[in-house]
N, C-alpha and C positions, 0 to 999 in steps of 0.2 A: 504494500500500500504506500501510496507518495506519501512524504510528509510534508511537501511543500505542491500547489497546485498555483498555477495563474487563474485567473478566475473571474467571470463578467456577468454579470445579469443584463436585460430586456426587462422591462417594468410599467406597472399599467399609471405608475406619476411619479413625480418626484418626492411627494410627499406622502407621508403612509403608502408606501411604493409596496404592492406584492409581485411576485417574478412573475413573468410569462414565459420566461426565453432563460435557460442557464448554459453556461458552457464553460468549456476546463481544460486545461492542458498539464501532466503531468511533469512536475521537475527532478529529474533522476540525478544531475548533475548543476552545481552553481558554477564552479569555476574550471573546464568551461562549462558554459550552461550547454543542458540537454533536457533538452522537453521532448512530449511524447502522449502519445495514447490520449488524439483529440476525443471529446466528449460531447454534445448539446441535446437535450432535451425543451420541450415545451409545455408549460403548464397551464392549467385552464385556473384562471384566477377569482373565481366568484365573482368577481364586481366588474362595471365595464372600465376598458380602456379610456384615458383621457385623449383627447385632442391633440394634446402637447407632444404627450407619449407616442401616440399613433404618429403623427408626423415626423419624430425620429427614426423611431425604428421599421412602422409601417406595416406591422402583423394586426390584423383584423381579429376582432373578440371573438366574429364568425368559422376561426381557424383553429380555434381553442375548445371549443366545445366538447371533443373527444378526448383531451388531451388529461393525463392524470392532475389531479388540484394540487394547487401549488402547496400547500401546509404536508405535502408527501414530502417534499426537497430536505435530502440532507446529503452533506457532505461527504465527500468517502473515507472510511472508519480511521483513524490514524493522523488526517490530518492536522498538524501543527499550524502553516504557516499559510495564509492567503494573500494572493501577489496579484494589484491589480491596479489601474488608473483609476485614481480616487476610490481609493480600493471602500472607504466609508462606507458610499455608496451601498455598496454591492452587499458588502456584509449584514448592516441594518437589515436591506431587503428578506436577510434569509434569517432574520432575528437573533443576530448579534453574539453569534457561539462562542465559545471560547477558541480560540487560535489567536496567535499575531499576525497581524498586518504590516504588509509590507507596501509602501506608495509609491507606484514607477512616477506620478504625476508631482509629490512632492521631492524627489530625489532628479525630476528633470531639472525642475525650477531651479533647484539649487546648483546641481552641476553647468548648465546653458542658461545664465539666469539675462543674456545679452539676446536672447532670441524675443520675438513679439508674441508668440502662442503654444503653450505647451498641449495643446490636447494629442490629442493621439493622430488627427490625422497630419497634425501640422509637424508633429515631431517625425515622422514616418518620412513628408516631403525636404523634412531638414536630414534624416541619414540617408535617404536614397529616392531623390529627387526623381531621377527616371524612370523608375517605377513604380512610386507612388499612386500616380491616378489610376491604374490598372488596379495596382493591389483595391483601392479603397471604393470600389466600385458595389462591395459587400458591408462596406462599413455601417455599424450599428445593428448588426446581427451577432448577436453573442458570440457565437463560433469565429467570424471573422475578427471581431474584437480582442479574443483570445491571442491569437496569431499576433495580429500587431503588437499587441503587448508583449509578447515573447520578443520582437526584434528591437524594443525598446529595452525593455531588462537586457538585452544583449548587448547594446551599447556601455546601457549604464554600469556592466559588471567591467566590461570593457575599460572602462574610465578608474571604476575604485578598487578591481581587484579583491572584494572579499573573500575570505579565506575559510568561511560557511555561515550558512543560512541565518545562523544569528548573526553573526556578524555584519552582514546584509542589514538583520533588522534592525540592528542598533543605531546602523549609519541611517535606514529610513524615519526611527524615532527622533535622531538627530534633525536630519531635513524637514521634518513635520513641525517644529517649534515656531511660531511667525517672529519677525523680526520689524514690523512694521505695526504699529496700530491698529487694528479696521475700525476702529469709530471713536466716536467722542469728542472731546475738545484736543486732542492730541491726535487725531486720526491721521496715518499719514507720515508719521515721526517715528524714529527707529524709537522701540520697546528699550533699548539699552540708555537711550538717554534721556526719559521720562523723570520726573524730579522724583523721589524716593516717597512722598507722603501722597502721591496721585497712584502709585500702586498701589502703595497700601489700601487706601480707598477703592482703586477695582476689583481688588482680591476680595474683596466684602460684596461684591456685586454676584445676583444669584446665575447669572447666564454668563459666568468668568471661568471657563472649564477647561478640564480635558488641555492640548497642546497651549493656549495662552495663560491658562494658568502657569504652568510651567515656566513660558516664557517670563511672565512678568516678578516670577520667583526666583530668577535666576540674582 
């Protein structure tokens, strides 16, 4: 059984998102990477599709119907680590297991933080321009998603050299930390050089979580 998977959902919103679409690629090896044994399924999600949702990914509620319901979805047995752009995302949707996460989308930003778009297809036309628009022709189908993600992990192990899987996650816990503001009277301003009695004051604040907590503790 892997203990590391890349991993993508299709989802009927972004918020209280349930899957419709999963898909997965084994990682047998980090340095170098090897992946293997693609996987996707599709699941009938009880509620309808949004609007938002339908026009990303573009699978119809009508195509689900047969499909096993999503509250079947689980992980395969063993899994440790889940490896995926905005990996959040994805996780939540399958209700928040226990594994590490690993962020190809926060470890882009950090390593090419000079480029204007890290999503997945813009990073795809930054390592391999030429065939880019062919590959992305599938993009925003789980299974294709999967794939790109693997050639981006493959850059970025490319770059830092990890020596294993934790060591991977440590450096993506690392990159996950913000170093800028996103709001408030400081919004905008590196977190390192906020005056000392204004953190203290957002650390008091109830929606100060998770990676900005952190930061602002540092």
């Amino acid at each position: 059984m892997p203990q590391a998977i890349i991993f993508d959902v299709e989802a009927t919103d972004k918020k209280d998102a349930v899957i419709i679409e999963a898909a997965s690629l084994d990682v047998s090896s980090i340095n170098p990477l090897v992946v293997g044994n693609p996987w996707v399924q599709r699941y009938n999600p009880g509620k309808p599709i949004s609007l938002g949702a339908l026009a990303t990914h573009h699978i119809m509620d009508e195509e689900l119907v047969n499909c096993p319901a999503s509250s079947s979805f689980r992980l395969p047995a063993g899994t440790k680590y889940l490896i995926g752009h905005s990996v959040d995302f994805d996780w939540e949707a399958i209700g928040s297991p226990e594994v590490r996460r690993i962020c190809t989308l926060a470890l882009s930003r950090s390593l090419w933080p000079e480029i204007d778009s890290h999503t997945q297809s813009a990073l795809l036309y930054f390592f391999e321009r030429t065939t880019a628009r062919e590959q992305l022709r599938e993009a925003h189908s789980a299974l294709a998603d999967v794939w790109i993600c693997s050639k981006i992990l493959g850059q970025i192990i490319a770059k830092l050299r990890p020596t294993s899987l934790d060591a991977l996650w440590e450096m993506s816990e690392k990159a996950r930390i913000p170093t800028i503001m996103p709001f408030g009277k400081h919004k905008g301003e590196l977190i390192s050089q906020l005056p000392v009695d204004y953190k203290r004051w957002a650390l008091r604040l109830d929606n100060i979580t998770g990676y900005l907590r952190k930061a602002l503790e540092i």
